[in-house]
N, C-alpha and C positions, 0 to 999 in steps of 0.2 A: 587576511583574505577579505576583499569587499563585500557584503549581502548584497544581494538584487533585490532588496524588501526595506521599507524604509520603517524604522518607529513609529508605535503609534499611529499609522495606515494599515488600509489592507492588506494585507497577503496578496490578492488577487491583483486590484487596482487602481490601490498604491490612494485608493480615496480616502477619506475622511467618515465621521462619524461611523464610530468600530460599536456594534453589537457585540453579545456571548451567540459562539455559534459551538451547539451541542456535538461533541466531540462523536457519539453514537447519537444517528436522532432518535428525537421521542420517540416515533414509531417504531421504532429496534430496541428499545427500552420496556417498550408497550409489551410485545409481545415474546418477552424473555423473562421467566418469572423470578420476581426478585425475591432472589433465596440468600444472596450470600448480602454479609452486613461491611465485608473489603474487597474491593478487587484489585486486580495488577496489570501493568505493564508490564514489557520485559524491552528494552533497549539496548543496543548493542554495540560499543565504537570501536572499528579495528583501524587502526594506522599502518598502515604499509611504510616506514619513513626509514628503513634500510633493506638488505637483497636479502638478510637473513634475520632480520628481527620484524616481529610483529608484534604491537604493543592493543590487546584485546581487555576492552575494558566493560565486563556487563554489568547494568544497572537495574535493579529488579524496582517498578513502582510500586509500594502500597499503599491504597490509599482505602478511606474509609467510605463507604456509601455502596449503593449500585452503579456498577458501570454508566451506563445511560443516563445519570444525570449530570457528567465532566460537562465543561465547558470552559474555553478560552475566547475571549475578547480578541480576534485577531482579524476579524472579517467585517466589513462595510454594511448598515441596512440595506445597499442598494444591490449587493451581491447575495448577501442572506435572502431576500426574499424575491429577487429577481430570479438568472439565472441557474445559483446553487438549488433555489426553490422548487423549480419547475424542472431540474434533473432529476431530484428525491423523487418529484410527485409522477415521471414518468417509469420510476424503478421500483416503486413501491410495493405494487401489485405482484411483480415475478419476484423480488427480494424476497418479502414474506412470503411468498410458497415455498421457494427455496429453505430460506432458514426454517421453516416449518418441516420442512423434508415431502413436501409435495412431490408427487411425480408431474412436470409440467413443460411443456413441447416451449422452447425458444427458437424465432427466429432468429437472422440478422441483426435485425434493428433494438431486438432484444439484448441480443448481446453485446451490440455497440455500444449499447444505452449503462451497460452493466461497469464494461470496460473502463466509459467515460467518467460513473462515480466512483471505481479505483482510483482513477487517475486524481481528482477532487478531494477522497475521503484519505488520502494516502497523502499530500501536502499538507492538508489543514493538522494531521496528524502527528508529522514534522515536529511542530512547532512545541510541542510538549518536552521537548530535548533538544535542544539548539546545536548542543554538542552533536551530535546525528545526523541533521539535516544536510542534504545530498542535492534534491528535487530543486532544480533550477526554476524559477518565478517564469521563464521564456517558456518553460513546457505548460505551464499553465495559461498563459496568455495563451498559446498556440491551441488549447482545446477550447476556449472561450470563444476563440475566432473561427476554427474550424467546424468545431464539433465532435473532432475523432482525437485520440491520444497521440501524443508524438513519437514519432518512426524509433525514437530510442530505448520506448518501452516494451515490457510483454509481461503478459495479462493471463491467468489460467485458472478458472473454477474447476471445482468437483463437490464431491456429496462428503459432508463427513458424519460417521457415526462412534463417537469414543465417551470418554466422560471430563477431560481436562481441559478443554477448548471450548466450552458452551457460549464464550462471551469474551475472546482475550485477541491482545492485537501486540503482533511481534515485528520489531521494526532495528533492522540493521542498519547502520549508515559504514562506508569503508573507502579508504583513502588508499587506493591503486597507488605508489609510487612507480613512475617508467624510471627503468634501469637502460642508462647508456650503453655505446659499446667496447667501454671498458672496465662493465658493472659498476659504476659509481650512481649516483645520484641529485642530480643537480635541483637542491632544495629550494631554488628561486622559483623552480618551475612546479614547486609542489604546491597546491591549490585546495589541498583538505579531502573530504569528502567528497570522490565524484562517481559513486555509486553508491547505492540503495537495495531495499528490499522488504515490503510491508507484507505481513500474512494477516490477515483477519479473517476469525472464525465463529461465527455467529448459530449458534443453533446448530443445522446440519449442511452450512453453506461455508465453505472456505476461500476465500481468495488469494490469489499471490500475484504481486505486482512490484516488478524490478523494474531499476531506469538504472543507464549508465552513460556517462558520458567521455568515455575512454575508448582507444580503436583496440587497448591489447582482448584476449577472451579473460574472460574471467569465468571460476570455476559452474559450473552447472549439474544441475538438480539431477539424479539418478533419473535413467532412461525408464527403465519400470515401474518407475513411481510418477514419473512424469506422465507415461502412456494414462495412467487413471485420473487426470487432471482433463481438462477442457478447453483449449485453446480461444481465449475471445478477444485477446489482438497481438498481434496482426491473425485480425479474421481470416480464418481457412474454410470455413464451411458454407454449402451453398445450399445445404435442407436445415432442417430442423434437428436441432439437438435435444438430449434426455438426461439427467445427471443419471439416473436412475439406470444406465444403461451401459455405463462401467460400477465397479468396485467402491465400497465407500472408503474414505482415507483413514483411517485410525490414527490413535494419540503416536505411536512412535512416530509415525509416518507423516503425520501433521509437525512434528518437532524437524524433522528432514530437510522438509521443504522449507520452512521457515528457517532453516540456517542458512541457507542457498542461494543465490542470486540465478537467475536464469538468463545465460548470456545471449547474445544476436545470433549467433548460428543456429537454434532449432528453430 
C-alpha cells in the first residue's frame, strides 16, 4: 500500500528540515506530576482480511521516563512553531482547566479549537506505530486549510475521574475488509487500515477521536456511555457547555470507549 507521507519530511507538508515535536506537549507534562519512572502505550492492529477471521494483534509500549518528555522527529520547524504552535497556544488555557478538572463554561469556538487539536494530536501520534496508522495525510491538509476537522471524523469529550488513565493514550488502527456478494473478498481492493480511533486521557479530560474512511457502519460505542461524553465535532451545540454537568467516565468505562470506534450515524 502507498503512504501519502514521504521520508524524512513532514507529516504535514511534506517539507524539509524535521524538528522533535513533543509527543504530549511540555505544558501537559508541566502540569501532570511526574510520579511514575515508565509509561505505556497501548496500540492496537485488527485486520479484517476474511468474513470470519480477524487477525487482532495488541501491542503494549513500555518505556522508561515520564510521558511528556516522548518525542518523534516527524514535523517541519515551519509547522512546529507556525501553525501546530498557535493551535496549542489557543487551547491551552481551557485544556488545562479541563485536565485540572476545572469546572469551565465552553463555547463554539472552544470547542472547535478543542476538536481541531484532536485531529493534530491524533496523526502525529500515528506515527509511533506505523503498523496502525489509518489517518490519511488529506484530512490533515484539509484542517490546515480549513480550520475545522474533516466531515469523516467524530470528536467527544467528557470529564473523567478514575486512577488508570491519569496520562495514557490508546490508539486502535483496523482494516474493514468489504465482503462482495458472494461473501468473498477481493484482496486487490484491500488497502490496510482504513479506520482508526485515538482515546487520550489526561488528568480529568478524556478524549475520543475516530476517523473512517469506509461507507459500511462500523461498530459504535454504547448509547449510555456515549450520552456522558460531549459532542465537539460535528458541533451540535449552540450555548455553552459544562463537563461538570454530566457524569464523570470511570476506568471501566474509559477502557469501553477506547476499544470503539464511533461511527457516522450518531
Amino acid at each position: 500500500m502507498a503512504k501519502d507521507y514521504q521520508d524524512n519530511r513532514c507529516i504535514f507538508c511534506n517539507g524539509k528540515g524535521l524538528s522533535k515535536q513533543h509527543l504530549w506537549p511540555n505544558w501537559i507534562g508541566n502540569i501532570i506530576p511526574r510520579e511514575e519512572n515508565t509509561n505505556h502505550n497501548i496500540n492496537i492492529h485488527i485486520d479484517n482480511l476474511l468474513d470470519d477471521v480477524v487477525n487482532i494483534k495488541p501491542q503494549v509500549i513500555n518505556r522508561q521516563g515520564h510521558a511528556g518528555t516522548r518525542k518523534l522527529r516527524n514535523v517541519c520547524t515551519i509547522c512546529n512553531n507556525g501553525w501546530m504552535s498557535e493551535l496549542e497556544q489557543v487551547n491551552k488555557a481551557n485544556l488545562t482547566a479541563l485536565i485540572l478538572g476545572q469546572s469551565i463554561l465552553l463555547n463554539k469556538d472552544d470547542l472547535l479549537n478543542i476538536a481541531e487539536w484532536a485531529v493534530m494530536t491524533s496523526y502525529v501520534r500515528e506515527f509511533e506505530d506505523l503498523k496502525t496508522k489509518a489517518i490519511k495525510q488529506r484530512d490533515v491538509l484539509y484542517l490546515m486549510k480549513n480550520e475545522l476537522p474533516p466531515k469523516n471524523w467524530k470528536i467527544y469529550i467528557g470529564r473523567y475521574q478514575g486512577t488508570e488513565y491519569k496520562m495514557r493514550y490508546r490508539h486502535i488502527g483496523v482494516g474493514y475488509a468489504m465482503i462482495n456478494s458472494n461473501y468473498t473478498i477481493n484482496m486487490a481492493d484491500y488497502e490496510g487500515m482504513n479506520t482508526q480511533y485515538s482515546t487520550f486521557v489526561v488528568g480529568e479530560l478524556i478524549i475520543h477521536a475516530s476517523c473512517t474512511y469506509i461507507d459500511q457502519p462500523v461498530p459504535d460505542v454504547d448509547g449510555k456511555l456515549l450520552s456522558k461524553l460531549n459532542q465537539v465535532w460535528p458541533l451540535k451545540y449552540k450555548k455553552e457547555i459544562n463537563l461538570h454537568d454530566k457524569a464523570a467516565i470511570t476506568d471501566i468505562e474509559a477502557d469501553n470507549i477506547s476499544n470503539t470506534p464511533i461511527s457516522q450515524r450518531n
